[in-house]
N, C-alpha and C positions, 0 to 999 in steps of 0.2 A: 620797683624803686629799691635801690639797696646804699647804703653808705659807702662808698667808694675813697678810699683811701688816697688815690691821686689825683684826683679832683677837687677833694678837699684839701690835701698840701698845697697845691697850687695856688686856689681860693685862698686860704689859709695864708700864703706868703705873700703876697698881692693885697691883702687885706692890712695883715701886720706892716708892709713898708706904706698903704694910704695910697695904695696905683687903683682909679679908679673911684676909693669911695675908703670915709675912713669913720669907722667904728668903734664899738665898744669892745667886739670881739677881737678886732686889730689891738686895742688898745692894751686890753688884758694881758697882752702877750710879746709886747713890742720890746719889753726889758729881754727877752730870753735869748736874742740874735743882737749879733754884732752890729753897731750902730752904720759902719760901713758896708756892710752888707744890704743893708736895709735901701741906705742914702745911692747904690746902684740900682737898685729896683724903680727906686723915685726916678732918678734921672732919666732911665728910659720909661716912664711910663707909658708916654704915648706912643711907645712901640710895641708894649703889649697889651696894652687894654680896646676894649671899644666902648661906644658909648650911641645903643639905639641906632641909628639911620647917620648918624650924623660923624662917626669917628670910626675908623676901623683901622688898627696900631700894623706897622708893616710886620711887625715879629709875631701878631699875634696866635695866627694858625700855626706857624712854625712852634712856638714857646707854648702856648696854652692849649688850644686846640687839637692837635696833633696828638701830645704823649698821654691827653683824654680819649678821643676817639678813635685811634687807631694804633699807639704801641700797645704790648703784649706783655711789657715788661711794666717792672714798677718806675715812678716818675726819677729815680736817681739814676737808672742804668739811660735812660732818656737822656736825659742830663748831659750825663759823662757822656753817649755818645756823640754829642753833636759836641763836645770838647776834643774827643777822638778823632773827628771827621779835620777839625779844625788844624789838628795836629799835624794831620798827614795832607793837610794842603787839598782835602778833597769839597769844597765848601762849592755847592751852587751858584754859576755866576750872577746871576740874578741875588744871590744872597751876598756879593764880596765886599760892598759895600756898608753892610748892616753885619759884618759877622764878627768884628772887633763888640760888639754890644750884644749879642748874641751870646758868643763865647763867655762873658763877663756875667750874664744874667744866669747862664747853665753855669757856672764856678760855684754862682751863688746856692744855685738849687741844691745843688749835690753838696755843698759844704754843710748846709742846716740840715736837712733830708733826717739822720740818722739821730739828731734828736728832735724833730718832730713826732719820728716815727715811736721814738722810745716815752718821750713825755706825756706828748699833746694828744697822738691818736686815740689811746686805748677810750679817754674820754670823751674828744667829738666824738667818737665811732657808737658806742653807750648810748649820748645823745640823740645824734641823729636816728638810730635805731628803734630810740624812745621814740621820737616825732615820728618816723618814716609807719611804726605800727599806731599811732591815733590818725594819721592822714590817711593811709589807705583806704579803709571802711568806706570812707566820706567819696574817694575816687570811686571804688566797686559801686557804690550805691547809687552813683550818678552816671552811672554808665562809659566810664575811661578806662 
């Protein structure tokens, strides 16, 4: 288990705009991003969130999913590339109709990105680090 920096921006901004589920942790942080930035994550929510069996958002693997489990870069060069892709007309046809909301959610990623990174991480990261060493023990001992 390790604290993952782009897993948790993503959580992180998802949290802060109320996509999915809205918090204290959203809450604490909501003043720090631009209120229009925020009110675009809303509007596509259910394009990128899921919810159990029952919802699964057409961007989600694309937006969430994805620059988790399989880019190699940090979640902003993510971002910017599928703004990049967009640019040059190279967008998936299966994706042509969702990439006007697409493109508008990656704007967003990469515009907050650099003070997330500067602010908020060094303390989730702290955090979670705290939690991640009293959880373990309890995994090893239980056999996971």
């Amino acid at each position: 288990m390790i604290a993952d920096r782009k897993a948790n921006y993503i959580y992180h901004m998802l949290s802060v705009a109320r996509c999915g589920y809205d918090n204290d942790y959203g809450a604490k942080y909501r003043g720090d991003y631009p209120q229009e930035d925020l009110a675009l994550l809303k509007k596509h929510e259910r394009l990128i969130t899921c919810a159990g069996g029952s919802h699964w958002g057409e961007l989600y693997t694309l937006m969430i999913c994805w620059p988790i489990a399989e880019w190699t870069g940090d979640a902003k060069s993510f971002y910017q590339e599928i703004i990049d892709q967009a640019n040059r007309g190279e967008v998936p046809e299966h994706y042509l109709v969702l990439a006007p909301a697409a493109r508008g959610i990656a704007e967003v990623m990469v515009r907050n990105y650099d003070h997330y990174v500067r602010e908020i991480w060094p303390e989730d990261r702290r955090l979670l680090e705290d939690y991640i060493a009293r959880v373990m023990p309890l995994f090893e001992r239980n056999g996971f």
